[in-house]
N, C-alpha and C positions, 0 to 999 in steps of 0.2 A: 475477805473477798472470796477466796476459795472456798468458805461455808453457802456462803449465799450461789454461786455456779452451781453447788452440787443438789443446795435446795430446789433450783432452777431445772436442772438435770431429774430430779425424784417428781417433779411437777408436771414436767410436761412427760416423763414415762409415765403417769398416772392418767394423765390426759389423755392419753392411746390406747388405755387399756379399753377389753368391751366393758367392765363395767363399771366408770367411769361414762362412757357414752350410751349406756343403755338407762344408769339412773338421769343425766340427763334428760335423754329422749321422758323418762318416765314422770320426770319434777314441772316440764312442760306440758305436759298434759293435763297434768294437774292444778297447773295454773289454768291452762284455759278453761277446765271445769270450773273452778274459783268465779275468775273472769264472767263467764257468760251466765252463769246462774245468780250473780250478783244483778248483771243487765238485765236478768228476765224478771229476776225477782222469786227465784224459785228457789224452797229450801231444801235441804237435806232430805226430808220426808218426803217430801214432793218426786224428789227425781228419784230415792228408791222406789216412791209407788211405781213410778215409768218406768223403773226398767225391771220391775219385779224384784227388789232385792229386801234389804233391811237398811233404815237409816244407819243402824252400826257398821254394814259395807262400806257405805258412802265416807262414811268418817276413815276406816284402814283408806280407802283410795287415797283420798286428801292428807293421810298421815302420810303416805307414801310407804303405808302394811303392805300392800297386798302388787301382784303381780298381773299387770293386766295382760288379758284373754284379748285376740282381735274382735271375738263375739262380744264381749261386753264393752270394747271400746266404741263397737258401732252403737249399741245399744244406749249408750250416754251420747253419743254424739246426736241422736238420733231426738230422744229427750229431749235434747238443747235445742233441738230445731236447726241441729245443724248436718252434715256430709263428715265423712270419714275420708279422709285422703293421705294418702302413705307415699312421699318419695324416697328417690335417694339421692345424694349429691357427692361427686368426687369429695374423698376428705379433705382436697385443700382447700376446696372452693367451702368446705361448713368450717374451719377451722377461719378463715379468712371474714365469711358472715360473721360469726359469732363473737369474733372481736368488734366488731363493730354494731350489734345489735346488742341492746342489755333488754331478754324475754321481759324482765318488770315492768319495763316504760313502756313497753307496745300494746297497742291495744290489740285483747284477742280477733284473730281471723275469724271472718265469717265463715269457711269451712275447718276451724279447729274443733280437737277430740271434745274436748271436756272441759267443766270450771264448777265448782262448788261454792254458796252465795254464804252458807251461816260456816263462817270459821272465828 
């Protein structure tokens, strides 16, 4: 019992860390690139020609390589035929959501960043 509190304890100090919540922020975005390129029907190839990159960019994004830029995040969002929108929310109130939203089940937002269709 005292292993498990302490694992409990090392889990949720991890879960506060920033990066901890910045890979989050970053694995969700990448779903909805997934997501919506799947809905559109657009491949890998497709959205680097849109956003001027290399289809091997597109793949670090989707590996969760590479560190997105706000200029390329609008640039794929943009591609998608979608709006870039950035809030912020009190931490209790995202610790509170995120208990109870699992990002897999939802369907992407019409104004989310990104989703990549050939994985």
């Amino acid at each position: 019992m005292k292993t498990l509190t302490a694992l409990k304890a090392k889990a949720e100090q991890a879960r506060s860390s920033h990066a901890y919540r910045a890979e989050g922020a970053s694995i969700r975005f990448s779903e909805d690139i997934v997501a919506l390129m799947k809905t559109s029907g657009l491949t890998r190839t497709a959205l680097a020609e849109k956003i001027g990159s290399s289809p091997a960019y597109i793949t670090k994004i989707l590996r969760g390589d590479t560190n997105f830029t706000l200029d390329s995040m609008v640039k794929i969002a943009t591609a998608l035929g979608c709006e870039l929108t950035i809030s912020m929310k009190p931490m209790a109130a995202t610790r509170q959501q995120s208990a109870k939203v699992n990002y897999r089940d939802t369907a992407p937002r019409q104004t989310s960043m990104l989703n990549d269709d050939a994985t």
